[in-house]
N, C-alpha and C positions, 0 to 999 in steps of 0.2 A: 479484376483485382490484381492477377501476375504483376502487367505493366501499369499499375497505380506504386506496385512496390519495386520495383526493380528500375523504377524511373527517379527514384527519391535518393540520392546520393547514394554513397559507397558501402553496403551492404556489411562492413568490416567493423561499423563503430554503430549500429543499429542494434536496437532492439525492440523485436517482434513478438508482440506480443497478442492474449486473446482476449476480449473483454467483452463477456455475454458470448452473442453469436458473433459478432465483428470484430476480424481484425483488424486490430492498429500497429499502427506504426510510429515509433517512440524515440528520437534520438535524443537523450541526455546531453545536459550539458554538463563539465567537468565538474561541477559541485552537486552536481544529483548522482553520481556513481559512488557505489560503499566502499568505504576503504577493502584495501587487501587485506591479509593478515588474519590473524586470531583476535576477533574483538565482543563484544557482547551488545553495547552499547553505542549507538550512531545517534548523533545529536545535527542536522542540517542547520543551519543558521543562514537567513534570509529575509528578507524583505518581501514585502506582499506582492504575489505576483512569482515571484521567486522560481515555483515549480516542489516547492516543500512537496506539499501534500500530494503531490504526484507520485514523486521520485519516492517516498517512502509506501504509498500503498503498492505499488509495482514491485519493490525489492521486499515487502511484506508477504505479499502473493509467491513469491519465487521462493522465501523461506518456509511460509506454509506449503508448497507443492513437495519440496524437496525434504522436508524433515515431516510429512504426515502429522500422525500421532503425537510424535515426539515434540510437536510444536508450540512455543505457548509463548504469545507475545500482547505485550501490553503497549498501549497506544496513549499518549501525557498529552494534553491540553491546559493551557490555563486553566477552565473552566470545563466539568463534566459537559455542557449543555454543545462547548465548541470543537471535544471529543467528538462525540455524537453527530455535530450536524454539519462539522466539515470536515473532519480525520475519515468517518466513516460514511457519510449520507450525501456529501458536498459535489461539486461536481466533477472530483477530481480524486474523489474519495474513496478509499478499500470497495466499500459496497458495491458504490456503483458501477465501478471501472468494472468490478468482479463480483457482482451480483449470482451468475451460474455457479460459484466454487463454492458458495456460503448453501449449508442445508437450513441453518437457524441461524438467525439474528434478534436480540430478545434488545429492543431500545430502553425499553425499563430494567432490564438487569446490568445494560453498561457491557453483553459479551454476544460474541459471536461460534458458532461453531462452522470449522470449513470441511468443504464435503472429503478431504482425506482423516481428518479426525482431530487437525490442528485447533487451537483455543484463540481467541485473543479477546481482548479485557480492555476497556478503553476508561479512560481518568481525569479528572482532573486536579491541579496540583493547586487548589484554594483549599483543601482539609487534608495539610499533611500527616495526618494521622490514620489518615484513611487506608 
């Protein structure tokens, strides 16, 4: 595994990360990294194919590891059902990249619990009243 990662470009602009028991290795393109700064809200805009749904369950993961408890993040889909089976369940998705971090995942409640104590809530924006 060493020389699988140390043979993959320049260690400087990488990120390594864990997903289940395997690690991966992840190098971002310039519109999959989160802004710097003080912000709350990160919006990816892209095209299918993109790396969307990547780039946000990785920097999801990194915000549940790093804020525990204190975590609680909600997940917008057009549609609750595309929440669900591509945000979280898809192949590229919170769950399954990081399946080991999750103690519960309740499909029929729309939330998840991560094994440091973090929340997150997943939506769809067709009942904005919801």
């Amino acid at each position: 595994m060493a020389d699988t990662i140390s043979s993959v470009r320049s260690p400087s602009n990488m990120v390594t990360l864990l997903g289940g028991d395997i690690a991966t290795i992840w190098e971002p393109y310039p519109h999959q990294i989160p802004p710097s700064g003080d912000w709350r809200t990160w919006c990816i805009r892209g095209g299918r194919g993109s790396g969307k749904t990547e780039a946000a369950a990785r920097m999801v993961n990194d915000h549940l590891n790093e804020m525990g408890a204190r975590a609680r993040v909600g997940i917008g889909a057009p549609i609750i059902p595309a929440a669900r089976n591509i945000c979280m369940e898809g192949e590229s998705g919170l769950y399954s990249l990081f399946r080991d971090s999750f103690v519960t995942y309740n499909r029929t409640m729309s939330e998840a619990r991560h094994r440091k104590g973090g929340y997150v809530y997943f939506t769809g924006t067709e009942d904005p009243d919801r």
